[in-house]
C-alpha positions in Angstrom: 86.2 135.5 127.2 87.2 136.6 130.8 86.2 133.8 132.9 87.8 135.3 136.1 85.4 138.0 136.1 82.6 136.3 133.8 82.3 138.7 131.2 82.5 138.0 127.3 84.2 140.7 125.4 84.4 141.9 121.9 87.8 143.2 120.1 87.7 145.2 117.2 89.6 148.0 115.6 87.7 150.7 117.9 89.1 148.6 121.1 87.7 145.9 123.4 84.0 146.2 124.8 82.0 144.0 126.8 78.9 142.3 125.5 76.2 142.9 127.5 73.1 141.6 124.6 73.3 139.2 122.2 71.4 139.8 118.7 69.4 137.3 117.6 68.8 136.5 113.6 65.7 134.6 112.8 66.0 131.6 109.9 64.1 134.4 107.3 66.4 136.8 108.1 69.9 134.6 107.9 68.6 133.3 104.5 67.7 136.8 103.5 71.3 138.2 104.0 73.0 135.1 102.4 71.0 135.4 99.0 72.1 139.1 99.5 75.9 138.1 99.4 75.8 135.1 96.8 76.8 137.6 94.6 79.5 139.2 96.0 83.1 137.9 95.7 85.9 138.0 98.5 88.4 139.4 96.5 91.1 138.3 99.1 90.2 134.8 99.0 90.9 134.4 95.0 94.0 136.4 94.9 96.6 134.2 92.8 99.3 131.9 95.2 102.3 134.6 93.9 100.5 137.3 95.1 101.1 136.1 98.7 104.9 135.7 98.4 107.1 138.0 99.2 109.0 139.9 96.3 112.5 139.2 97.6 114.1 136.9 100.1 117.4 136.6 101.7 118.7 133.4 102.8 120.1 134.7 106.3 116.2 136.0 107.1 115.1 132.2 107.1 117.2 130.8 109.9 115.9 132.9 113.2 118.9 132.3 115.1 121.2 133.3 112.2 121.0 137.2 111.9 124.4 137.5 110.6 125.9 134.8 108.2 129.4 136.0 109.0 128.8 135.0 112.7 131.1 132.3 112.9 130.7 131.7 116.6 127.1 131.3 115.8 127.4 128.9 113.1 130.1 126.9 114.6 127.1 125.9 117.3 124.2 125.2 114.7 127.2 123.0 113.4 127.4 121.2 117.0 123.6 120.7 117.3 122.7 119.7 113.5 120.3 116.9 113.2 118.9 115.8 109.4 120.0 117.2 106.2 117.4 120.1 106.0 118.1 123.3 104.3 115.9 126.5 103.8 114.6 127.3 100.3 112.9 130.0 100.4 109.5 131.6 101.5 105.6 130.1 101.3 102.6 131.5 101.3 102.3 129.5 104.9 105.8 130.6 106.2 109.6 129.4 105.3 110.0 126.4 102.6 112.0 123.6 103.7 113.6 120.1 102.2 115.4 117.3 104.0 117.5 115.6 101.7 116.9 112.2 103.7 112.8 112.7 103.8 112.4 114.2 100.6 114.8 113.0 98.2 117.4 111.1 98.3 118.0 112.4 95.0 116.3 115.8 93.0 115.4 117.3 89.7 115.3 121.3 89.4 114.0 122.4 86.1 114.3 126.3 85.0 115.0 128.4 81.9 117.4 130.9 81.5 116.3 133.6 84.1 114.0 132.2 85.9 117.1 131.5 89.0 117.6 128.1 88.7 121.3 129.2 89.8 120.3 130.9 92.6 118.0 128.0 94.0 121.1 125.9 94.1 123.2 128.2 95.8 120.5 128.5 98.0 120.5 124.8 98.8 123.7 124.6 98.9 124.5 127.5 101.1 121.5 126.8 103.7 123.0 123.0 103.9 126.4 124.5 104.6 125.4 126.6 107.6 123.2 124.0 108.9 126.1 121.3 109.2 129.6 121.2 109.0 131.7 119.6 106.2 131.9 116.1 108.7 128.2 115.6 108.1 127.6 116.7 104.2 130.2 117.2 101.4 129.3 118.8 97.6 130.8 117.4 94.4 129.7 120.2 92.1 129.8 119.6 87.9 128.7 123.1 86.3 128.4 122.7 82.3 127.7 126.0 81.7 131.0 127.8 81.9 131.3 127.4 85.5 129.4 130.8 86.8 126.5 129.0 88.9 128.6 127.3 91.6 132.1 129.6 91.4 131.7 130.7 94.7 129.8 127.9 96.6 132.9 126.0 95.3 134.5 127.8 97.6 133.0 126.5 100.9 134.9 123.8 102.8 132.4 121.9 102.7 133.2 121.5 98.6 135.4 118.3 97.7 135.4 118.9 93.7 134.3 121.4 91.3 134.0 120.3 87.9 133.3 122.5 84.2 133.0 121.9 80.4 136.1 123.6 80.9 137.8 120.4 82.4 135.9 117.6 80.5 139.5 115.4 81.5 138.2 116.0 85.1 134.2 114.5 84.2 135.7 110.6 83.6 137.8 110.9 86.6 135.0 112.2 89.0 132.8 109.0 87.3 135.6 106.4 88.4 136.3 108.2 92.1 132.7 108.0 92.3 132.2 104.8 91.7 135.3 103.8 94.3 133.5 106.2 96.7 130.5 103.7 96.6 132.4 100.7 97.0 134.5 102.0 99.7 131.2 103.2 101.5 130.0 99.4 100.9 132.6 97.9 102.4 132.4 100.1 105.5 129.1 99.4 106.2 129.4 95.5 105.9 132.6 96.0 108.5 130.5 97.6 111.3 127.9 95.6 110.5 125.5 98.9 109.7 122.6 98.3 107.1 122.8 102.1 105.9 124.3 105.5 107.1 121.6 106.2 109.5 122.1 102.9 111.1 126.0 103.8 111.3 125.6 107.0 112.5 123.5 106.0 115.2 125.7 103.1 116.4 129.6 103.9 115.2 129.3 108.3 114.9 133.0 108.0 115.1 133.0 105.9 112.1 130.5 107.4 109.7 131.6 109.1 106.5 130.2 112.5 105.7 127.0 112.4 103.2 127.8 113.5 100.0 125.0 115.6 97.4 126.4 115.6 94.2 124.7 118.8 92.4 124.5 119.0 88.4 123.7 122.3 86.7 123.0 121.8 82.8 123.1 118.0 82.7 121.4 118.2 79.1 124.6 119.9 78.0 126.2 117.1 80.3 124.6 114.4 78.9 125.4 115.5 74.9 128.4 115.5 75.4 129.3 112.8 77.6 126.2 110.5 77.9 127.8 107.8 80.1 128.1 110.3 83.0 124.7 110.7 83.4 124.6 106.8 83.0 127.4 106.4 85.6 124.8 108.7 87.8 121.9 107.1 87.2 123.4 103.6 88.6 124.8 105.9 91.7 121.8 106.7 92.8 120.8 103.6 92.6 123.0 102.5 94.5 123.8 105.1 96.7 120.3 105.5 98.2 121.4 103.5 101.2 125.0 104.8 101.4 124.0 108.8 101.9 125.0 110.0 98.3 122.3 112.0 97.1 122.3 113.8 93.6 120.2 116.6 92.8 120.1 117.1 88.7 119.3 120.7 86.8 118.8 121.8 83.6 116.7 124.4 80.9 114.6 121.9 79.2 113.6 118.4 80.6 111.3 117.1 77.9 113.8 114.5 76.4 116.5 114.9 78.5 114.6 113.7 81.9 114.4 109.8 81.2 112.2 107.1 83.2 115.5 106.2 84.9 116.0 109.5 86.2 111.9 110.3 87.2 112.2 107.1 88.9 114.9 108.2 91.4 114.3 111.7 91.5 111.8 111.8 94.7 112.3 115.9 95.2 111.0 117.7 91.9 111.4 121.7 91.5 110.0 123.6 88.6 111.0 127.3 88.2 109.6 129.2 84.9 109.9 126.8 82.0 109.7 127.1 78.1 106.8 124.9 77.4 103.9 122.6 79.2 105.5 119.9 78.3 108.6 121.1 80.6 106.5 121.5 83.9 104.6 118.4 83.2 108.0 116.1 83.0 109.1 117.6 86.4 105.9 118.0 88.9 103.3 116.6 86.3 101.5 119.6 86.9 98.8 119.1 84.3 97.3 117.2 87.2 96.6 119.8 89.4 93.4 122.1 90.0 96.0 125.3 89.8 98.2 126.2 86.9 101.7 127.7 87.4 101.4 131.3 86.6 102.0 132.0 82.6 104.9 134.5 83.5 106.2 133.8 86.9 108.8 136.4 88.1 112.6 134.8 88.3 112.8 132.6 92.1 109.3 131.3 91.3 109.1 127.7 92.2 106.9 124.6 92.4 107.8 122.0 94.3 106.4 118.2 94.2 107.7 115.2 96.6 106.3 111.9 95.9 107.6 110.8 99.1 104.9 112.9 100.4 102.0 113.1 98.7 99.7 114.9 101.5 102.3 117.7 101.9 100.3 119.1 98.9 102.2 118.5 95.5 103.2 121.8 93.6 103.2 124.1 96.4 104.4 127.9 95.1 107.4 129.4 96.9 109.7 132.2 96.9 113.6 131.0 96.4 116.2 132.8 98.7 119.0 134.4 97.5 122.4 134.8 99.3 125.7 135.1 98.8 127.9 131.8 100.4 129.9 131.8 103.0 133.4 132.6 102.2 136.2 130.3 103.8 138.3 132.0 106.4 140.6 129.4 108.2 142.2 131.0 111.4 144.7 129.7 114.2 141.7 128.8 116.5 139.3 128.0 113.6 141.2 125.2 111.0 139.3 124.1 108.0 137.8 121.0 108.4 138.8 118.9 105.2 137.7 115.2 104.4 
């Protein structure tokens, strides 16, 4: 519509032309052409929620101002201008899949079989909260019990205060006990400024707020065979730690019996990649409730996602995980790792 000149125009794939006569349908005739179509279907409009995802995504091609994730100039001022704990996932069928770890969680559950790239979702996590704030705002505990492969790299970041394996199971009681001392520590910070969580002290003493920590677990049904009073011990952290900015996000091949009402009651953020059974994706997103099924064979970097936080954000939504490889640490005279 051109109301500068008062003309109405019409754009299609031939050009743009001006409407000069309007064509009129009588009632008859519009009910006519609708019984025509009723039995037609729009092809387009049923097409299955992976169909509209893209078949492969790289985590640098989610951040627009991040073209190059060896730009350390770049990242040094995303650092400077962080807000939140959000980091990019992957890609929706409405545009680039985001979680805040404050809004959504505190605390997650990831559920994938072998293959489907439960791995790679983590490092994805991982990585994307990495460049989006420096190791003064977020810190990683990683525990692998798997052999060690999933976070081998990421472990690498300085971001990373402890990397723990089955192959250091005399490192798992120690990480319970510094945790536990973390917590208390954090405690007794927070009653000395007065501050009634992390927020609070990051709003009124910056100078004085720890870093938060996310505390990532990959195989904690292997964990929790093996030593069942670390996931316990993490259970009562987040708890606890809700308050404090400790956030845990939990992982593992098969839920059903391993995911207990202790854990689904402090796991806000739930992610379900391909999984064995039903029973599986019902434990994590409980999507047996939902109108749409997750596909039978969903191609590896498949997710659902479902935040009880936020119910009207549409539980179960498909996406496309990134994949990327993390940032490798290069300390420099002008450019010091930041440690804490």
């Amino acid at each position: 519509m051109d109301l500068a000149a008062g003309r109405l125009l019409h754009r299609d794939r031939g050009g743009v032309e001006e409407l000069t006569s309007i064509e009129a349908l009588g009632l008859r005739e519009v009910w006519q052409a609708a019984r025509a179509l009723s039995g037609y279907r729009d092809e387009a409009a049923v097409l299955a929620a992976e169909s509209m995802l893209p078949g492969q995504v790289r985590l640098p091609g989610l951040s627009g101002d991040l073209a190059d994730a060896d730009d350390v100039d770049r990242l040094l001022e995303r650092w400077a201008t962080s807000t939140g704990l959000r980091a990019q996932l992957g890609m929706g069928g409405e545009g680039v899949v985001t979680i805040d770890l404050r809004e959504d969680g505190p605390h997650g559950l990831v559920a994938g079989t072998t293959g489907a790239g439960k791995s790679e979702l983590l490092q994805s996590l991982l990585c994307s909260l990495a460049t989006n704030n420096p190791p003064s705002r977020i810190t990683f505990l990683l525990v692998d019990y798997k052999g060690g492969a999933a976070f081998r790299e990421v472990a690498e970041l300085p971001h990373s205060v402890g990397y723990i394996t089955d192959l250091t199971p005399a490192l798992v009681q120690r990480c319970l006990t510094s945790l536990h001392a973390e917590l208390t520590a954090r405690e007794h910070l927070l009653a000395q400024y007065g501050a009634k969580d992390l927020l609070a002290m990051e709003r009124d003493h910056p100078e004085a707020a720890p870093p938060s920590m996310l505390i990532c677990v990959d195989e904690f049904a292997a964990l929790l065979a093996e030593v069942p009073e670390f996931v316990e011990g993490m259970v009562s952290i987040a708890q606890r730690g809700r308050s404090l900015g400790m956030h845990m996000i939990l992982a593992t091949q098969r839920p059903a019996g391993v995911v207990t009402p202790q854990i689904k009651a402090n796991t806000d953020l739930r992610i379900a990649l391909r999984v064995a059974a039903p029973d599986d994706s019902i434990n994590v997103i409980e999507r047996a409730r939902r109108r749409e099924p997750l596909p039978a064979h969903p191609r590896p970097g498949l997710a659902a996602a479902h935040r009880s936080r936020h119910p009207r954000a549409g539980p179960g939504r498909l996406g496309r995980c990134a994949r990327g490889a993390p940032h490798r640490r290069r300390p420099g005279p002008d450019r010091p790792v930041h440690r804490t």
